[in-house]
N, C-alpha and C positions, 0 to 999 in steps of 0.2 A: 551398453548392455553386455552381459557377460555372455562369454564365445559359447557358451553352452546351453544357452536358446537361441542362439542363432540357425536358424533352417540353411544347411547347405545349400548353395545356387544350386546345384545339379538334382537335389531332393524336392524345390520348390515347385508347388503348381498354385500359380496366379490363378485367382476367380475374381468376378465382378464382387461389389459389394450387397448386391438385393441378392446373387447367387448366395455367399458366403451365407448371408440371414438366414434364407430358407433353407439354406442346409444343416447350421445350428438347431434354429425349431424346430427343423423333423427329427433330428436327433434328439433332442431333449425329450419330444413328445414320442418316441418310440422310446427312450427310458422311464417312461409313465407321467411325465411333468405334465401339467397341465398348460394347456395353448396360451393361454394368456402371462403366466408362469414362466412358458418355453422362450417367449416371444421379448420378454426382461430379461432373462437368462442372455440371450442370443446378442439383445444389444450390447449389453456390458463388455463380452467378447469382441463383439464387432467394433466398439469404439476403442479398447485397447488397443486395436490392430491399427486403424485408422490415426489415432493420438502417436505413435511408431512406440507404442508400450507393447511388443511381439512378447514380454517375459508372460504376461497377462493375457496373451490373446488367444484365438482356435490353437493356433499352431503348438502351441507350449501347456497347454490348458485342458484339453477337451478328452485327450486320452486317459490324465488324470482323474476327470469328474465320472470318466466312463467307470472306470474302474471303482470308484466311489462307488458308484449308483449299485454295480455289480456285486460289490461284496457287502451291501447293508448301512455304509457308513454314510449315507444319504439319503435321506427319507424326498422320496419323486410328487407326496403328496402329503405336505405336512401339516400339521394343524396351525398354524401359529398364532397365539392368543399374548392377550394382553394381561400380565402377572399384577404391572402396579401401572398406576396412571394420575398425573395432577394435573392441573391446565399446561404445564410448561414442561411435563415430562413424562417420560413412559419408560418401562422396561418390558420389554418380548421376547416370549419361550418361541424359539425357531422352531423347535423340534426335531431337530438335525436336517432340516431342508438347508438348501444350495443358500450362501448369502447373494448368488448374483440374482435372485426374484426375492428375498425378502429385503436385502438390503435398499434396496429404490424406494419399497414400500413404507420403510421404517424413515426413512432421510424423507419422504415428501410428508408424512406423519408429525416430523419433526418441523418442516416448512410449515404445515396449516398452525401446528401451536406457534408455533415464530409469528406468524402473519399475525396472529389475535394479541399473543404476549408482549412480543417483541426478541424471545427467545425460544427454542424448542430443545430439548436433548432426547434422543431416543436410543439406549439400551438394547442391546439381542445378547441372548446368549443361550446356548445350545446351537451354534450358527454352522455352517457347513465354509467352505472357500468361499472369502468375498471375490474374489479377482482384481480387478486395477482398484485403487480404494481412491484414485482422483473421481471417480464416476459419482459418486454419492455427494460429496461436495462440488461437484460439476451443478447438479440438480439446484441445488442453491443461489446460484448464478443467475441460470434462467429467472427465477422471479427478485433477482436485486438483493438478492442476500449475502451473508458470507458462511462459507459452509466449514466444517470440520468434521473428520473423521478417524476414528483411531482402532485399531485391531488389538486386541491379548492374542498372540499368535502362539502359545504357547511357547514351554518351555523343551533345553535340550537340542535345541536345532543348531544354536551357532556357539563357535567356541571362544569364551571371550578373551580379550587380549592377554599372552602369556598365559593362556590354560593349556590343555593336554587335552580336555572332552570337553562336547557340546552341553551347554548351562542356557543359555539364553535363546527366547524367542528372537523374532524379524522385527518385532511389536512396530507394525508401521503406520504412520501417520498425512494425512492430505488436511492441507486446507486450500480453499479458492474463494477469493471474491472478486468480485465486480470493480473494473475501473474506469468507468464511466466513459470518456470516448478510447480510450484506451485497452489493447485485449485484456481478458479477464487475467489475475495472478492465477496460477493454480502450480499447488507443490506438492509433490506424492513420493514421499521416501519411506527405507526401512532405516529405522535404528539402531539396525546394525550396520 
């Protein structure tokens, strides 16, 4: 992990893990999220903490999304609807909501047309910060699938090799499947 999510020992204060949740969901639902909403939100964070992804987790994450929420660039109650849809796929306007409550919603969206298909793809865009992007192909897992997930993280963030200024998004990608007695693979990188 880079030294610059790292929480200084001297800075840290350990909490149980049911503490950490309900302190997420009250935060989320004191910035207008709705409970069930709060409650996806809070996991996502909590399992990146848990998984040792701290770059993803409360610690690294939450002052960012606060601030989001603060200056409008996150809708706490968003509409999110379905633009296109075919048995095997879908694309959804987020509406600038958080990805860590729609993104679960669209990846188990993606699991029911899988289970019927054999395949599912589900689309967001207008999305807010997904957080740890192994969590959504995590979900895949659970019911014997194998998952993928991939981010447009925009552009300008990283500077590509032998440039001068930032050109290129993180554009990062997970996939995870199941391997039978074996733990599940699961892979979450940027590529950059």
């Amino acid at each position: 992990m880079l030294k610059h999510f790292v929480v200084p020992e001297d800075e840290q204060v350990l909490v149980s893990e049911p503490t950490a949740r309900a302190g997420m969901v009250a935060l989320f639902k004191a910035m207008g999220v709705a409970s069930s909403d709060a409650e996806l939100a809070a996991d996502v964070l909590i399992v990146a903490d848990l998984r040792g992804c701290e770059s993803h987790g409360v610690s690294n994450m939450v002052r960012r999304y606060v601030e989001m929420y603060a200056d409008g660039r996150l809708n706490p109650t968003p509409n999110v609807r379905v633009l296109r849809e075919s048995p095997v796929s879908a694309t959804l306007d987020a509406d600038l909501g958080i990805g860590l409550h729609v993104g679960p919603k669209a990846m188990d969206m993606a699991i029911e047309k899988a289970a019927l298909y054999g395949i599912g793809a589900v689309g967001v865009q207008r999305c807010g910060h997904v957080g740890m992007l192994a969590y959504y192909p995590m979900q895949a897992i659970q019911q014997d699938m194998i998952g993928v997930c991939m981010v447009s993280a925009g552009g300008g963030i990283m500077v590509p090799t032998f440039g001068s200024e930032p050109a290129f998004g993180t554009h990062p990608i997970a996939w995870a499947a199941p391997a039978n007695e074996m733990p599940p693979f699961v892979f979450d990188v940027a590529t950059t």
